[in-house]
C-alpha positions in Angstrom: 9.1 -34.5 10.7 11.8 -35.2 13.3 14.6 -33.4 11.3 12.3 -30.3 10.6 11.7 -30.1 14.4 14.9 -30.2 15.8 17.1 -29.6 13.0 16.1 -27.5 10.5 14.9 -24.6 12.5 18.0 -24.5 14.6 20.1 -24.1 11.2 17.4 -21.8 9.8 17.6 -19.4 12.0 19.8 -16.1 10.7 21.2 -18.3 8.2 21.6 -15.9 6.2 23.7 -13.7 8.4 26.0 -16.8 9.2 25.6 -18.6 6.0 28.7 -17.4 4.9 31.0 -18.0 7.7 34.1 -20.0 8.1 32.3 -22.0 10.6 28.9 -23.0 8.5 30.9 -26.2 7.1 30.2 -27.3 10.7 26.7 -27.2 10.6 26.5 -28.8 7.1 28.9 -31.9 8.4 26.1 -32.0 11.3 23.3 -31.6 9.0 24.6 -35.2 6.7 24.8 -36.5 10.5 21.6 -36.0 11.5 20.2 -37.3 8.2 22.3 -40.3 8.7 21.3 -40.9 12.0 17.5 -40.3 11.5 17.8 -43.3 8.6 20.1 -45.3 9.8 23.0 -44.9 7.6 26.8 -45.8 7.7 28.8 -43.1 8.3 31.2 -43.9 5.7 28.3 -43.8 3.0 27.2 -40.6 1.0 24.0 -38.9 1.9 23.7 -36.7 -1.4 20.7 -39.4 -2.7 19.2 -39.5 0.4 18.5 -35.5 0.8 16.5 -35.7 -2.4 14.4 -38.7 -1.5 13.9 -36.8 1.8 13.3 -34.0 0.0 15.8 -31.8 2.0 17.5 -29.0 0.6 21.6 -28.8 2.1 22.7 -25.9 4.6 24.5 -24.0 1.0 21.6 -24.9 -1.3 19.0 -23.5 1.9 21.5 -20.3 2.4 21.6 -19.4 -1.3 17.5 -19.4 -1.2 17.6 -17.2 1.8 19.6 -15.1 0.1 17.2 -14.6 -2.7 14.3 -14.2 -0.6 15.8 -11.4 0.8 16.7 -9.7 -1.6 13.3 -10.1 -2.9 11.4 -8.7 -0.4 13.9 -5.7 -0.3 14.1 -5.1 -3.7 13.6 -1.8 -3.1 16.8 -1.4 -1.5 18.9 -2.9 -4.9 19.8 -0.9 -8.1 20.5 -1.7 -11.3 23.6 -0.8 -13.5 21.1 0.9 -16.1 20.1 2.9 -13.1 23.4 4.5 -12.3 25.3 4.8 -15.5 23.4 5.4 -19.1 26.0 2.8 -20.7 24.3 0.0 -23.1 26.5 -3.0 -21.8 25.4 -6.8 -21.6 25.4 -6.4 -17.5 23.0 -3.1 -17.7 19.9 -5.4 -16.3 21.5 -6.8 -13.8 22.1 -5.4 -9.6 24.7 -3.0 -9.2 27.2 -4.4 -7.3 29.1 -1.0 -4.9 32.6 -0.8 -4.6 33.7 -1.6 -1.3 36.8 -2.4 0.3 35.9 -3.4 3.7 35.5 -7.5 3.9 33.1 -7.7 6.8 30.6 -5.6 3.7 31.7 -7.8 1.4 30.9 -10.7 3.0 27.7 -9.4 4.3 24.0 -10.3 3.4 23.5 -7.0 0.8 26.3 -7.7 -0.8 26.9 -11.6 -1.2 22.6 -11.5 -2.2 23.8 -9.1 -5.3 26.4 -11.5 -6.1 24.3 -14.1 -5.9 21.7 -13.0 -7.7 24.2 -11.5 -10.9 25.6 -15.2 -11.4 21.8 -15.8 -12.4 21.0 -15.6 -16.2 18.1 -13.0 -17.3 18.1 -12.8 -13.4 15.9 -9.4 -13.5 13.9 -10.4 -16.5 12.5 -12.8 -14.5 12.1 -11.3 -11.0 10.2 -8.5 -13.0 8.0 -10.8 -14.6 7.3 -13.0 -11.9 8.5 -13.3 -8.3 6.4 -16.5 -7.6 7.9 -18.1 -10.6 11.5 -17.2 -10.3 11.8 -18.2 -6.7 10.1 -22.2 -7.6 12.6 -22.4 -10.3 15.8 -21.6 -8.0 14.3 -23.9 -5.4 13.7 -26.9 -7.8 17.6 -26.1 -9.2 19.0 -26.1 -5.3 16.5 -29.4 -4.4 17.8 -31.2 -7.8 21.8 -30.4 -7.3 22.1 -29.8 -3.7 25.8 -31.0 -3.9 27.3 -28.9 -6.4 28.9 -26.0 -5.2 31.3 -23.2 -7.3 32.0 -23.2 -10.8 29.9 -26.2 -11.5 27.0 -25.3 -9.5 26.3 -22.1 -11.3 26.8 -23.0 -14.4 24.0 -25.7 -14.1 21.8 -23.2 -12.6 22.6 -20.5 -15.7 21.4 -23.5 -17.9 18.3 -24.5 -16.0 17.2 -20.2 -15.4 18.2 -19.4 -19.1 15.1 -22.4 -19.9 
């Protein structure tokens, strides 16, 4: 209750505007220090099992599910590739993803959500079918393997989605 209260709405707020920043390791080394200090841990030990048994999501796992509540809830705003070209390709279902140049737009909240959201498997299939159930699956994923990050984080959660 304590870290909900002080911590988590601090980080929470605009996260997803600052998620993405240079400076966001920062808050994720402050978030492992508040857990630690709320339970009493060493500094020197790891915290990864303790965010699960507190049932804590990490500042990446909680950005990436910002991320995709956003661009739920403006999904209006998103097209697909079958929307703007008439080509049959394996990619046609999912968010089309506009050519920009500029990295303060390519770093931004529209753009990174589309990125995002393409690394998902049947990503649209889903949404389509069921907003509800496609948002508790990517929130059990990021709860379950809040320490993965890159490569290896998104190919566990292509294997969990495809299920």
């Amino acid at each position: 209750m304590v870290y909900y209260a002080y911590f988590h709405s601090a980080m929470m707020y605009g996260i997803i505007f600052w998620g993405n920043s240079t400076d966001s390791n920062k808050i994720f080394l402050q978030q492992k220090r508040t857990v630690r200090t709320i339970l009493g841990i060493n500094p020197w030990r790891t915290c990864r099992p303790y965010f699960k048994t507190l049932g804590i999501m990490t500042k990446p796992s909680q950005y990436i599910l910002s991320l995709m509540e956003f661009l739920i809830n403006n999904l209006a705003h998103f097209s697909l590739n079958s929307e703007i070209h008439n080509k049959f390709t394996r990619n046609m279902m999912c968010l089309y993803v506009p050519k920009v140049n500029l990295s303060l737009y390519q770093e931004g909240v529209y753009y990174v959500s589309i990125k995002v959201f393409n690394t998902i498997p049947n990503c649209t299939a889903d949404l389509v079918q069921n907003k509800k159930k496609f948002m508790g699956k990517l929130k059990s994923v990021l709860m379950i393997q809040s320490f993965l990050f890159g490569k290896q984080f998104f190919r566990l959660l292509w294997n969990v989605m495809r299920n």
